[in-house]
MDAnalysis code that builds the backbone (N, CA, C; Angstrom):
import MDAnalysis as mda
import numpy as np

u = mda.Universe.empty(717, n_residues=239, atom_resindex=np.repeat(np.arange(239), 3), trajectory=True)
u.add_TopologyAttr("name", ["N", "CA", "C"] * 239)
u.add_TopologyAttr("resid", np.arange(1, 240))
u.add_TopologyAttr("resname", ["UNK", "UNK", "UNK", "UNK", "UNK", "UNK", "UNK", "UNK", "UNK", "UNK", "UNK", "UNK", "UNK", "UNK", "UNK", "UNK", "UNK", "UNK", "UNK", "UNK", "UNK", "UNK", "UNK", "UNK", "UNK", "UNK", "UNK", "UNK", "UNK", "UNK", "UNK", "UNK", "UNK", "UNK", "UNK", "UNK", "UNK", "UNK", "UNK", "UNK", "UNK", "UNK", "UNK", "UNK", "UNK", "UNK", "UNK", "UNK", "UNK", "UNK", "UNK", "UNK", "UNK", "UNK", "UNK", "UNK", "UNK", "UNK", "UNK", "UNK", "UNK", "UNK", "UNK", "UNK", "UNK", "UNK", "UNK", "UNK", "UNK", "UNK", "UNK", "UNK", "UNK", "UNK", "UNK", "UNK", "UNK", "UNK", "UNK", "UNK", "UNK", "UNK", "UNK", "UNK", "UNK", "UNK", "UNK", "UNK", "UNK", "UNK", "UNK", "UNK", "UNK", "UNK", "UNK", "UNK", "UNK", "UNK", "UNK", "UNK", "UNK", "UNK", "UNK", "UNK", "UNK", "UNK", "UNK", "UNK", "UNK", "UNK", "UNK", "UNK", "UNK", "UNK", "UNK", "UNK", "UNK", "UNK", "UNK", "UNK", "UNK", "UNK", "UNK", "UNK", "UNK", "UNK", "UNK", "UNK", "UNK", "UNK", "UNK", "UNK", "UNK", "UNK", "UNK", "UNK", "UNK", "UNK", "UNK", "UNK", "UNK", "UNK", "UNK", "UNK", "UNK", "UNK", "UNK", "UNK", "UNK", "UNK", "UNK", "UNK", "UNK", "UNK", "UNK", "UNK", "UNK", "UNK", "UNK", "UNK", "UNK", "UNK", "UNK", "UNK", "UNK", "UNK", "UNK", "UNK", "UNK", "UNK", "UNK", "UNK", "UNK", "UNK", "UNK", "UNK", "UNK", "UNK", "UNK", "UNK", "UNK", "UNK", "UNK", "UNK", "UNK", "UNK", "UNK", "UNK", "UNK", "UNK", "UNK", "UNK", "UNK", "UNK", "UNK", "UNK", "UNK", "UNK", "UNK", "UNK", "UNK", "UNK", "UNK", "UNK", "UNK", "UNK", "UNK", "UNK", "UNK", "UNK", "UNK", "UNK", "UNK", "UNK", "UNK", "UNK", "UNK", "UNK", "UNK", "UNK", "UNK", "UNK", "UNK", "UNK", "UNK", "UNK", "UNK", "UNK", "UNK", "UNK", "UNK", "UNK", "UNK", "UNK", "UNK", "UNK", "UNK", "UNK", "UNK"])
u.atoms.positions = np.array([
    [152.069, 75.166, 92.949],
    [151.799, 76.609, 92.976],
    [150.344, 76.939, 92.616],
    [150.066, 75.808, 91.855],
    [148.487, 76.401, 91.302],
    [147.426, 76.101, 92.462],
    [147.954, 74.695, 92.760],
    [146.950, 74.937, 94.042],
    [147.426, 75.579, 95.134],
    [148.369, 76.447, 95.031],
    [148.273, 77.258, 96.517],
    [147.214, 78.372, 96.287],
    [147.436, 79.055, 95.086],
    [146.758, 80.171, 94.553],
    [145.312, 79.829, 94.677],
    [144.705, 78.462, 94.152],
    [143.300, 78.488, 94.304],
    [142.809, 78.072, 95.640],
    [143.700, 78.156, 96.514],
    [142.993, 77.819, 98.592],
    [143.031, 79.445, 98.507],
    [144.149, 79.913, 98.591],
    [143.778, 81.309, 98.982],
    [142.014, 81.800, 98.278],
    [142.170, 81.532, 96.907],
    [140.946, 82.009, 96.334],
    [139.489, 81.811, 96.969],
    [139.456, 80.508, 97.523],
    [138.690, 79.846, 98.427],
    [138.611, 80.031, 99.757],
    [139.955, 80.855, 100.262],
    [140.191, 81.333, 101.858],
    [139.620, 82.355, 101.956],
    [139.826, 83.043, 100.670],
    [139.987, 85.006, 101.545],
    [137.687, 84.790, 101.380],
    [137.110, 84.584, 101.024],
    [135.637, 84.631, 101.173],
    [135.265, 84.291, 102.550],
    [135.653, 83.329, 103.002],
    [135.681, 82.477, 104.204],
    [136.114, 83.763, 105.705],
    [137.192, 83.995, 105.253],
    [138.004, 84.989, 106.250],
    [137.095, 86.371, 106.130],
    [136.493, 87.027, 104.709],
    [135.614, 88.163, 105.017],
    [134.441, 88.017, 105.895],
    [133.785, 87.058, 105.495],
    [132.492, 86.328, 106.703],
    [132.804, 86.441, 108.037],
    [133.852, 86.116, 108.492],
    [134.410, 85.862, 109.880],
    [135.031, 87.202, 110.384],
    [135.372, 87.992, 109.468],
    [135.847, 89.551, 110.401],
    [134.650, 90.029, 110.073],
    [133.355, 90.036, 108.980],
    [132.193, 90.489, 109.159],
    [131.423, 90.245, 110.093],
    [131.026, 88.778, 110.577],
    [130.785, 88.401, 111.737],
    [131.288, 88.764, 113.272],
    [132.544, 89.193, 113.084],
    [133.033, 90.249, 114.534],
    [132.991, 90.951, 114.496],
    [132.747, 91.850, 113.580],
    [132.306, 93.363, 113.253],
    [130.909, 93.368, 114.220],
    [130.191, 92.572, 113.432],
    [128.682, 92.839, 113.961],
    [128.379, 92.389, 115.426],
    [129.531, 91.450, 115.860],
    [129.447, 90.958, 117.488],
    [130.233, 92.068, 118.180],
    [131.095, 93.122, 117.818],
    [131.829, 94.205, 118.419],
    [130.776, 94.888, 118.368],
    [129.818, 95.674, 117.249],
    [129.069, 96.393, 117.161],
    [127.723, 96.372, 118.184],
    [127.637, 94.948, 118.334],
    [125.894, 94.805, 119.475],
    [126.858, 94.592, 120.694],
    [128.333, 94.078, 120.895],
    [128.198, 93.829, 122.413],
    [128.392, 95.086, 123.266],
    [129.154, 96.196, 121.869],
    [129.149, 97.675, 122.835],
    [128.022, 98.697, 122.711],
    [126.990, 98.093, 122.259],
    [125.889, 98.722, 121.956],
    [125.975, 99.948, 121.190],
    [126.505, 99.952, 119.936],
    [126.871, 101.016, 119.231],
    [125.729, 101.479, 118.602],
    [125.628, 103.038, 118.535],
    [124.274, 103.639, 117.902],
    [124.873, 104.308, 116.739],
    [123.958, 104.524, 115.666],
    [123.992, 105.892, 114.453],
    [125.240, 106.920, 115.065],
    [126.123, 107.170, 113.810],
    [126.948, 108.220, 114.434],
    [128.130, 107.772, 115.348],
    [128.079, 106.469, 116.368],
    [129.478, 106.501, 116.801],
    [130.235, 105.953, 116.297],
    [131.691, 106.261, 116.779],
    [132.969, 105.759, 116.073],
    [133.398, 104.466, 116.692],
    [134.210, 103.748, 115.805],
    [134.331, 102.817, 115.360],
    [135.908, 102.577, 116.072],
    [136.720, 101.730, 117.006],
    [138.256, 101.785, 116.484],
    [138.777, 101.967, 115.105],
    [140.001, 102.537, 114.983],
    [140.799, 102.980, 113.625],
    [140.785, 101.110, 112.939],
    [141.225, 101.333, 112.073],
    [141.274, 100.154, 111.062],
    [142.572, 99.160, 111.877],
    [143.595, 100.028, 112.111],
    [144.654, 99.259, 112.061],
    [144.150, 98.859, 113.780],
    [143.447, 99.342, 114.578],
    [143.195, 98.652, 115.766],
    [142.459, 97.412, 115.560],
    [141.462, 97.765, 114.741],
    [140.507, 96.269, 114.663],
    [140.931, 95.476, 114.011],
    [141.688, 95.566, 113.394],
    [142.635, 94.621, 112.180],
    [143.605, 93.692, 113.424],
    [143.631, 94.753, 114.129],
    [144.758, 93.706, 115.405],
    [144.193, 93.238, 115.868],
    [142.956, 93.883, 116.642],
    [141.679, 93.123, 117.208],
    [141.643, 91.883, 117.127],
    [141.150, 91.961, 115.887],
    [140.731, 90.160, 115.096],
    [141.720, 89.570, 114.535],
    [143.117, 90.183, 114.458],
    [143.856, 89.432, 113.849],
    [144.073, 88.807, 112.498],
    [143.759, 90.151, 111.361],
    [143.944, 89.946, 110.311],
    [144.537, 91.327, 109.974],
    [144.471, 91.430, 108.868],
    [145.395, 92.715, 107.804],
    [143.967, 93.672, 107.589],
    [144.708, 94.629, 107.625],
    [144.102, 96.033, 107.315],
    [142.960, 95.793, 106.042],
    [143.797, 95.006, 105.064],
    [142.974, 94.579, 103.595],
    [142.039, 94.019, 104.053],
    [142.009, 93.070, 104.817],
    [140.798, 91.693, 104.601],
    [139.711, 92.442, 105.478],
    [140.103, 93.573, 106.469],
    [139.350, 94.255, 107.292],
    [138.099, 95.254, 106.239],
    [139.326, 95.776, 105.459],
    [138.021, 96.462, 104.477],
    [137.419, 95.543, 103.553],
    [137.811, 94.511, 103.171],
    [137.050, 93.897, 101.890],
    [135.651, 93.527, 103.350],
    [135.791, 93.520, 104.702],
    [134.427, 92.926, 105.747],
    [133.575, 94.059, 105.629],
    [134.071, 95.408, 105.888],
    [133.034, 96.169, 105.508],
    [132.834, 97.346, 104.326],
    [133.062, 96.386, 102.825],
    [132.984, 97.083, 102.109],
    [130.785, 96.586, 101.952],
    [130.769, 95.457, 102.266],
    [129.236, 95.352, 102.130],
    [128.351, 96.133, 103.330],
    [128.705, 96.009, 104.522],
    [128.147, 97.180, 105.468],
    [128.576, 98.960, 105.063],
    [129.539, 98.823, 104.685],
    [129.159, 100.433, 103.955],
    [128.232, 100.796, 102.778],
    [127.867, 99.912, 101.989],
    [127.173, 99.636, 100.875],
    [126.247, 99.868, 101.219],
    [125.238, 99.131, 103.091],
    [123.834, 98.908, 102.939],
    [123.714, 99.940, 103.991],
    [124.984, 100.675, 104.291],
    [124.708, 102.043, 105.177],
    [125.080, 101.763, 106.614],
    [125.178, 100.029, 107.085],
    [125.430, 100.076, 108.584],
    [126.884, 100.544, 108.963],
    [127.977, 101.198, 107.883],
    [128.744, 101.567, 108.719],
    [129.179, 102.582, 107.557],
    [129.896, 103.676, 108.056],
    [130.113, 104.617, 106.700],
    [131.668, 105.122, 107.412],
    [132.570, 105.211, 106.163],
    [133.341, 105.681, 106.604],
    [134.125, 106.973, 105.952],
    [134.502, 108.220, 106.468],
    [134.216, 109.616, 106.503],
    [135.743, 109.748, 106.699],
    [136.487, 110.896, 105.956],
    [137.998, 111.526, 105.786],
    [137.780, 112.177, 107.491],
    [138.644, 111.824, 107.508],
    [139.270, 112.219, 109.517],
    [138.574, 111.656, 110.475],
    [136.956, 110.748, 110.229],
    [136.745, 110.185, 111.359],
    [136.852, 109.097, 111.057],
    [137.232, 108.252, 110.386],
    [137.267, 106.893, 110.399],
    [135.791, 106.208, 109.860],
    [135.736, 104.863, 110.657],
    [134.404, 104.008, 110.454],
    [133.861, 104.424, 111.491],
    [132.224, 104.685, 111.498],
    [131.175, 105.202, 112.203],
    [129.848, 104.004, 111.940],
    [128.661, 103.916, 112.790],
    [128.020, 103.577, 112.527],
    [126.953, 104.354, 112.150],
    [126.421, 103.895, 111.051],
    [125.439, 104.347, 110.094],
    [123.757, 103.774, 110.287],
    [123.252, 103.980, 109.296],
    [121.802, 103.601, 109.134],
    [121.707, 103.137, 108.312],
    [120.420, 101.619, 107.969],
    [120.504, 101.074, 107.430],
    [119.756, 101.722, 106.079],
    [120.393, 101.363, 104.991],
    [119.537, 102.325, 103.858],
    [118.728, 100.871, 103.231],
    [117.512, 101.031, 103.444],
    [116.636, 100.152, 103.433],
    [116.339, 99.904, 101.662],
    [116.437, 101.176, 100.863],
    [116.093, 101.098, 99.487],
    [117.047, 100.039, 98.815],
    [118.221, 100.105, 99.741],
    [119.257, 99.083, 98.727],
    [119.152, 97.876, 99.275],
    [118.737, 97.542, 100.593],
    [118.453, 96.318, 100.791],
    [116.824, 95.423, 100.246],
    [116.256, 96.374, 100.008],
    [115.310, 95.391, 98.899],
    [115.437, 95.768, 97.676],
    [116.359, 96.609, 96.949],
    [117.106, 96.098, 95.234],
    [117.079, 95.402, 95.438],
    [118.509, 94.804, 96.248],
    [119.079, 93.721, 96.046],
    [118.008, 92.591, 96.923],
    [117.574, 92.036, 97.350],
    [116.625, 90.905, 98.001],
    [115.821, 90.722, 97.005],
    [115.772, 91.602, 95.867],
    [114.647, 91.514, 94.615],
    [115.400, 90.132, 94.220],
    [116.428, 90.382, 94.102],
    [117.522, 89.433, 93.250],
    [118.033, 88.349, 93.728],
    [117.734, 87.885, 95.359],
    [117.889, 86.805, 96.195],
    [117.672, 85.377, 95.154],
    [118.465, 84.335, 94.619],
    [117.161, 82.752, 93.903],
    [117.082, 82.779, 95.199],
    [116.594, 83.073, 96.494],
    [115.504, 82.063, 97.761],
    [113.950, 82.737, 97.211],
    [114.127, 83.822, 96.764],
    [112.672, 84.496, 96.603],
    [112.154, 83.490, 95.194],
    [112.907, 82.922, 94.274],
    [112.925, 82.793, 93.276],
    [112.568, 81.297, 92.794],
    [113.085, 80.615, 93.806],
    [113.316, 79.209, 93.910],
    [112.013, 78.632, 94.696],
    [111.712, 79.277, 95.345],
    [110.384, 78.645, 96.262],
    [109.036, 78.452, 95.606],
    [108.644, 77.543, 96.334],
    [107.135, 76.902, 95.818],
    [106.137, 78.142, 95.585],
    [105.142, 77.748, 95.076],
    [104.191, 78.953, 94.537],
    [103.312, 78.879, 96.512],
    [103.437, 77.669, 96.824],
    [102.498, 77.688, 98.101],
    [103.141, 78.052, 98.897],
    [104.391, 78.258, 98.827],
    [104.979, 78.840, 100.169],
    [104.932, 80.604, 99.882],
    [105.327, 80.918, 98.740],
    [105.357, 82.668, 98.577],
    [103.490, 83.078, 98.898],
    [102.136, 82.486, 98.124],
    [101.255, 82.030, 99.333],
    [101.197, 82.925, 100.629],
    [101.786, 81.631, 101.317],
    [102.075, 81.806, 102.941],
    [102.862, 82.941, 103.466],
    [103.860, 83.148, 102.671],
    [104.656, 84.400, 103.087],
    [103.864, 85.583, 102.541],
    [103.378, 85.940, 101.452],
    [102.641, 87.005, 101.731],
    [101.180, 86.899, 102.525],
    [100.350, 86.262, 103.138],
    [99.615, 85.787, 104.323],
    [100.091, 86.428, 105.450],
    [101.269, 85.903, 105.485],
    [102.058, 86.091, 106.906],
    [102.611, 87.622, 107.053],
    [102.611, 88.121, 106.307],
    [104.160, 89.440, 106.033],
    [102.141, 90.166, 105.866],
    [101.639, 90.076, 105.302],
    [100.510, 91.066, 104.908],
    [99.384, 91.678, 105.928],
    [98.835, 90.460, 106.384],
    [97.667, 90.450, 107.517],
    [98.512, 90.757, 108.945],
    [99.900, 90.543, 109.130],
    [100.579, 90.794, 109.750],
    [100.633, 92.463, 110.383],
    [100.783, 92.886, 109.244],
    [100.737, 94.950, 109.704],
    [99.606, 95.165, 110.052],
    [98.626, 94.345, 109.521],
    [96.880, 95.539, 109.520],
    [96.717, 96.361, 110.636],
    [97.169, 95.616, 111.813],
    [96.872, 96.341, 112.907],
    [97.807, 97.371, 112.957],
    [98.713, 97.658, 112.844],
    [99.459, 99.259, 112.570],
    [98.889, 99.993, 111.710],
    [98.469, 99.372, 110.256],
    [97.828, 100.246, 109.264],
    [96.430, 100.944, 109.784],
    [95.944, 100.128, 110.796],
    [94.385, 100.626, 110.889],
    [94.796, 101.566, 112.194],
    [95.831, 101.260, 113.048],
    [95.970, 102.500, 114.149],
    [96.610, 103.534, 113.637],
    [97.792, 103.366, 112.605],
    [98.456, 105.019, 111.802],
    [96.734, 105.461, 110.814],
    [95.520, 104.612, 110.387],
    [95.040, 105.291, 109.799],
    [94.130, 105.862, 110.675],
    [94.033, 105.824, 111.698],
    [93.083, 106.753, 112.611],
    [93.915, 108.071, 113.193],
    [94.940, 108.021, 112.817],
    [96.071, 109.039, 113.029],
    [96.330, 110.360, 111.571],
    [96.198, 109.774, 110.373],
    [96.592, 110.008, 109.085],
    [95.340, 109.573, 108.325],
    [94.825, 110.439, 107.528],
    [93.960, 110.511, 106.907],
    [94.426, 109.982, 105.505],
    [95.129, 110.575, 105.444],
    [96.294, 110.236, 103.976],
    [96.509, 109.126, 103.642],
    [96.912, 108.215, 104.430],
    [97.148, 106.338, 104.286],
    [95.744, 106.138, 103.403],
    [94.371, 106.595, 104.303],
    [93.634, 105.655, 103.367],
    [93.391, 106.259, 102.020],
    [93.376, 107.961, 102.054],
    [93.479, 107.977, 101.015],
    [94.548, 107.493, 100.011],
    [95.887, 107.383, 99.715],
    [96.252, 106.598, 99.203],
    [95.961, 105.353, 98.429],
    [95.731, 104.449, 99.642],
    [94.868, 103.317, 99.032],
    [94.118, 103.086, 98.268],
    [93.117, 104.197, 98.443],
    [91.853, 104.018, 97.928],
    [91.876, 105.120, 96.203],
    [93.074, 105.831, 96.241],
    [93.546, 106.164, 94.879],
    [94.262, 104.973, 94.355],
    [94.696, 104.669, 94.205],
    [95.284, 103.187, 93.916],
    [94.528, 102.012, 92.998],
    [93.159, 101.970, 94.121],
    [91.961, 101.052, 94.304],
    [91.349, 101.685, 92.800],
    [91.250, 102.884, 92.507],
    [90.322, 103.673, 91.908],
    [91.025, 103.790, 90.516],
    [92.549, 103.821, 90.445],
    [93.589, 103.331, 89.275],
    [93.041, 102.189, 88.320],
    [92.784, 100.936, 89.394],
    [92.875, 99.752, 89.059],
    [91.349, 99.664, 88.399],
    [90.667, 100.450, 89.036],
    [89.032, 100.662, 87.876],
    [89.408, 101.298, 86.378],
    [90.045, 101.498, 86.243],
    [90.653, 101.776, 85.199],
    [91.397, 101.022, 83.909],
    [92.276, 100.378, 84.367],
    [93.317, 99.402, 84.081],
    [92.323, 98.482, 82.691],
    [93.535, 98.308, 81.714],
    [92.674, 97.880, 80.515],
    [93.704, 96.905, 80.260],
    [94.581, 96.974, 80.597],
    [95.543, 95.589, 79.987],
    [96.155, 95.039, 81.543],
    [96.991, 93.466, 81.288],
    [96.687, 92.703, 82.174],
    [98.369, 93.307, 82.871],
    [99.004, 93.891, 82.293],
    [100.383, 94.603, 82.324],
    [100.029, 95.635, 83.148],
    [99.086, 96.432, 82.934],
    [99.005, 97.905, 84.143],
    [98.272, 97.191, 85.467],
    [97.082, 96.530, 85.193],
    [96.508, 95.526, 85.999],
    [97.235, 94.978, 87.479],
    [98.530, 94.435, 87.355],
    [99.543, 94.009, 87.769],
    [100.267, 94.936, 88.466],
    [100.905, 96.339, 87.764],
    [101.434, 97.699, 88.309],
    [100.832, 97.732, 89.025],
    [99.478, 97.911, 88.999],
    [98.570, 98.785, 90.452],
    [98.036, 97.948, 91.456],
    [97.946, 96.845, 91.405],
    [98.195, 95.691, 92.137],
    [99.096, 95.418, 93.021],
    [100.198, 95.601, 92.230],
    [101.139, 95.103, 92.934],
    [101.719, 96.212, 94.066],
    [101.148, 97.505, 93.527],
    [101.456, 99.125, 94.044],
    [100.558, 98.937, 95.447],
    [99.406, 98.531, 95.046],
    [98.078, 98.350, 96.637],
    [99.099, 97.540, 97.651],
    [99.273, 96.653, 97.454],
    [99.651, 95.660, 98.096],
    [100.737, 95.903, 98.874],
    [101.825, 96.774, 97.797],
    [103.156, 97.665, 98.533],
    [103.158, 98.800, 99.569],
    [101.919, 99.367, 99.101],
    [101.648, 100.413, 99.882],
    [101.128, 99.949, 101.246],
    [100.178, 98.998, 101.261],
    [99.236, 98.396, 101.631],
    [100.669, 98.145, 103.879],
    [101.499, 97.436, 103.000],
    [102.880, 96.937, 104.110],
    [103.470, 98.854, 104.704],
    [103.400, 99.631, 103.596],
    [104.080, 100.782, 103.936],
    [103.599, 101.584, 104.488],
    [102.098, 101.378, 104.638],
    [101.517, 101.988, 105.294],
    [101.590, 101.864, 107.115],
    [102.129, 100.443, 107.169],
    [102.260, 100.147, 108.688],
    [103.356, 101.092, 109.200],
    [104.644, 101.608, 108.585],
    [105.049, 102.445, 109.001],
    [106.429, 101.735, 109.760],
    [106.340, 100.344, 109.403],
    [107.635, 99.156, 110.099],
    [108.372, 99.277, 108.805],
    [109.710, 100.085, 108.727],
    [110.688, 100.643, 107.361],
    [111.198, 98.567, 107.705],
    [111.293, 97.999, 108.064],
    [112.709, 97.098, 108.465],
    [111.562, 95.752, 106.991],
    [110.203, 96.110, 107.277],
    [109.371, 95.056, 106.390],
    [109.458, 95.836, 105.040],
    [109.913, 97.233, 104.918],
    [109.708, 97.389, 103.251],
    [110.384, 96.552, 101.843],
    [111.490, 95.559, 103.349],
    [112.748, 95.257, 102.757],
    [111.800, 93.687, 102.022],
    [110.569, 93.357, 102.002],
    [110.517, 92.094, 101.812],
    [108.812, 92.876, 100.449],
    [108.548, 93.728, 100.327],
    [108.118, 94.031, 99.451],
    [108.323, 93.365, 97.791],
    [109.663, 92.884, 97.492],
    [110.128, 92.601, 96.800],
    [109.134, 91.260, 96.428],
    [108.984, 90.236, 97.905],
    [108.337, 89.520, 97.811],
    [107.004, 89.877, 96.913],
    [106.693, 90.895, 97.002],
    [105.542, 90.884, 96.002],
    [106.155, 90.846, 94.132],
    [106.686, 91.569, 93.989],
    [107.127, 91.451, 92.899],
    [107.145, 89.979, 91.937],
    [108.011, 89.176, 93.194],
    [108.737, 87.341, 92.558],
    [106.712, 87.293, 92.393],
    [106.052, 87.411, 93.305],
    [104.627, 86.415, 93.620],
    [103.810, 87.429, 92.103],
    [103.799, 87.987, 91.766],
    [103.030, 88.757, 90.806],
    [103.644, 88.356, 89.120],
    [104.823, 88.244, 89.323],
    [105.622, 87.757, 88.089],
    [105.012, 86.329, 88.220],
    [104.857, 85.585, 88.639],
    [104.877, 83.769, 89.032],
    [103.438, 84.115, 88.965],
    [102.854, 84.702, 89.815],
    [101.171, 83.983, 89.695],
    [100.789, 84.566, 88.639],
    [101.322, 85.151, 87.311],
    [100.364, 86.162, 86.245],
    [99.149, 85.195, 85.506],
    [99.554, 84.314, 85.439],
    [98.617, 83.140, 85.018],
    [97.336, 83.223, 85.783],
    [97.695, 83.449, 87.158],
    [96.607, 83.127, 88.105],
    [95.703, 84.461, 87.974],
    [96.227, 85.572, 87.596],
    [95.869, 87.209, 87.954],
    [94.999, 87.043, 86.569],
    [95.707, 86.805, 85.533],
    [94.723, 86.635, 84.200],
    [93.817, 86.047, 84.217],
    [93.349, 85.577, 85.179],
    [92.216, 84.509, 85.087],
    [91.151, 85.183, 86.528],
    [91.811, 85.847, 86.943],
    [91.258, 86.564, 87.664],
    [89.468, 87.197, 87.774],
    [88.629, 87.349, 88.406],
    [87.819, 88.494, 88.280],
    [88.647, 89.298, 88.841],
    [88.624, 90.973, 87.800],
    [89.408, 91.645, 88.234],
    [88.459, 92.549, 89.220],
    [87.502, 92.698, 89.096],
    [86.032, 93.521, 89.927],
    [86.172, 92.931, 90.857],
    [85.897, 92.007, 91.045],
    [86.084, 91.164, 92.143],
    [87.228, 91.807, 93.536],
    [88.594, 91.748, 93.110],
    [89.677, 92.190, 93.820],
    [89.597, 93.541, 93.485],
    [88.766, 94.333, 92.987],
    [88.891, 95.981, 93.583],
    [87.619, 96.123, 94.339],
    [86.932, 95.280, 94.502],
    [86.185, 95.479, 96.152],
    [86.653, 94.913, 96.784],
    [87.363, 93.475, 96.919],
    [88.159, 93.591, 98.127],
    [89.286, 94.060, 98.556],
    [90.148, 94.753, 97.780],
    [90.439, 95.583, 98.323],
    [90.131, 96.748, 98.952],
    [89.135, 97.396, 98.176],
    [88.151, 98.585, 98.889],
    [87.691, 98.184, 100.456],
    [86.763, 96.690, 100.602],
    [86.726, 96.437, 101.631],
    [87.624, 96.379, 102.615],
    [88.848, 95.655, 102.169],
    [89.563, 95.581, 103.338],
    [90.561, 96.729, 103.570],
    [90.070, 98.208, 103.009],
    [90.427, 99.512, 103.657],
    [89.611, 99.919, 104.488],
    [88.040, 99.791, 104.083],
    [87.219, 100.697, 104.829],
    [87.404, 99.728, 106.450],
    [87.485, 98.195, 106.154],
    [87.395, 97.654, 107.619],
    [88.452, 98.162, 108.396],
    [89.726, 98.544, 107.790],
    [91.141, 98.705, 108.413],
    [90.356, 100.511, 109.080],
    [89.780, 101.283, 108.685],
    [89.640, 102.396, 108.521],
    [88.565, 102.817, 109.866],
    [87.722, 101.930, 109.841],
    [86.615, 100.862, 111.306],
    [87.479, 100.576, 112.086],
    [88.197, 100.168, 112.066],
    [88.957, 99.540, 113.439],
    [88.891, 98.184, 113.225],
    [88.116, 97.840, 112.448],
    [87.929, 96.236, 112.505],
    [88.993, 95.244, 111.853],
    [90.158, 95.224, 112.354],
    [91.342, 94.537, 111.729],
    [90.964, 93.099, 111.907],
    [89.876, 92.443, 112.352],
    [90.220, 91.119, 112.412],
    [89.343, 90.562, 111.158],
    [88.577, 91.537, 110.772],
    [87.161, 91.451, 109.719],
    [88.784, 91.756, 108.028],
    [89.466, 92.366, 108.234],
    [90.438, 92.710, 107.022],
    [91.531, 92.105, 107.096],
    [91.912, 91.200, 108.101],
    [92.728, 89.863, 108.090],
    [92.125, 88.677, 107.241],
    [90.571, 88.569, 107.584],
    [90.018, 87.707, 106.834],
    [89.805, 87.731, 105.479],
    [89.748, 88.600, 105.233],
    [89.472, 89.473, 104.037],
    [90.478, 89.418, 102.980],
    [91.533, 89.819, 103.727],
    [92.960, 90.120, 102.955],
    [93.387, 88.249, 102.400],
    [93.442, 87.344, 103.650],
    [93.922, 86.138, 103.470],
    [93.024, 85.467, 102.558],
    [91.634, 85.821, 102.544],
    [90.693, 85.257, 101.683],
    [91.366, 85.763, 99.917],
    [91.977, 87.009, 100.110],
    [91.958, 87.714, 98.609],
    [92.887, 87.166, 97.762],
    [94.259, 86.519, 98.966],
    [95.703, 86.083, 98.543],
    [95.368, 84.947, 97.952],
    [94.868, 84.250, 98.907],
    [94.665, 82.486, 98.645],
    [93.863, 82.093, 97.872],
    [92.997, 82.929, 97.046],
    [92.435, 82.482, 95.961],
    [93.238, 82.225, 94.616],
    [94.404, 82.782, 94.843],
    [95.109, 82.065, 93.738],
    [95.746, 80.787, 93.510],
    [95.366, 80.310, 94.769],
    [95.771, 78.906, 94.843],
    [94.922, 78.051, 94.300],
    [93.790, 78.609, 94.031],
    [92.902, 77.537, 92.885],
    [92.402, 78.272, 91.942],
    [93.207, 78.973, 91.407],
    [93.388, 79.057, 89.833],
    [94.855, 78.777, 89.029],
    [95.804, 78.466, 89.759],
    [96.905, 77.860, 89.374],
    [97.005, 76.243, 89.400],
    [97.958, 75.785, 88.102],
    [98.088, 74.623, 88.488],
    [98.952, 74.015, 89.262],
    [99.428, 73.013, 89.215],
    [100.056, 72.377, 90.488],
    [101.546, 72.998, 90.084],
    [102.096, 72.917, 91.498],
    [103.840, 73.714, 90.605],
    [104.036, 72.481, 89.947],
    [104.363, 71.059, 89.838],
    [104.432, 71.092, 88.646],
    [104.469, 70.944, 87.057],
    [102.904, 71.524, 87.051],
    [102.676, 71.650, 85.611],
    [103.147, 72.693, 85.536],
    [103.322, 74.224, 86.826],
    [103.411, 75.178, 86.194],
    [105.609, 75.359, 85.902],
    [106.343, 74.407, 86.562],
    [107.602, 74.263, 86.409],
    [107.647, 73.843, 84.396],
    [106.778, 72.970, 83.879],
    [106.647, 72.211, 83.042],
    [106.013, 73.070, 82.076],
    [105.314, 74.162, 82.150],
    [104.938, 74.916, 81.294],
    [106.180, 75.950, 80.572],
    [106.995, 76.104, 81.810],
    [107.811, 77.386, 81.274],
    [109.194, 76.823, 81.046],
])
């Protein structure tokens, strides 16, 4: 009896994945948009061939992150993705957590220099983006401890992605967070003058048009922390 009880325990996770997974293959093969309805529960439950229960425990996490909401008299609908709760939670991912100092690096490289060219065409559109920035920039002339230092840092950099105006990348912002907690060693050792002209610079170039001059710029600003840290690991061995 005891081990029947602990397969089920081990089944029903297995079985939510798999009516979640046909959820989302029903949802793209009928090309469902914001707002439409959904079959009733007890249809899709027949659908796929499980119970009404195991149907909601599939989208109790898509109602959570907004892709499906479900409403007194209409049933399940499709929704929008609410982007704020999907990078809470990605804050809290161990993959963000667990990775090499040279690979988070590369991913902000990649995820950063990546937008410029949206940031520098919404800022010839919006005046506001750069100002932003460049309040930010003007914070960080300020900054007296290595704790606010970090806040407004880490704020440029956020803004910096939000400014491109792609909501689906705000979700990896977080990534800055894990890389600012992990490199503080590297930030303390920092010239901090230093990184509030380049950042300044690599607004006014975004602001020029010259995105390929603030790609360089930007990747030059990241990767200098790669030689002021030590190897991961001494820095596994330190903490």
């Amino acid at each position: 009896m005891p081990l029947v009880k602990q397969m089920n325990v081990i089944g029903r996770p297995k079985l939510r994945t798999i009516v979640a997974d046909r959820l989302k293959t029903f949802i793209v093969k009928h090309n469902l948009q914001s707002g439409d309805r959904l079959p009733t529960e007890t249809e899709l439950a027949k659908k796929f061939g499980v119970s009404r229960l195991s149907l909601r425990e599939a989208t109790k996490s898509f109602e959570f992150l907004g892709i499906l909401e479900s409403k007194p008299g209409r049933g399940l609908t499709v929704g929008s993705v609410n982007m704020e709760r999907v990078t809470e939670y990605l804050g809290f991912h161990p993959a963000l957590h667990g990775i090499s100092l040279s690979e988070l690096i590369d991913t902000r490289v990649l995820i950063e220099t990546g937008v410029l060219a949206h940031v520098s065409q919404r800022m010839k559109q919006n005046d506001v983006l750069y100002d932003k920035l460049s309040t930010i920039n003007e914070s960080l002339r300020q900054a007296r401890s290595l704790a606010r230092w970090i806040e407004l840092d880490s704020a440029f950099h956020r803004e910096l992605i939000c400014a491109s105006g792609l909501s689906p990348l705000m979700a990896f912002t977080d990534v800055l967070a894990v890389f600012f907690k992990r490199f503080r060693e590297s930030i303390q050792k920092a010239e901090w003058s230093q990184g509030i002209q380049s950042h300044q610079q690599i607004i006014e170039f975004l602001k020029a048009g010259r995105v390929v001059d603030a790609k360089k710029e930007l990747r030059f600003h990241i990767e200098s922390h790669s030689q002021r840290v030590k190897t991961p690991t001494q820095y596994r061995d330190r903490k």
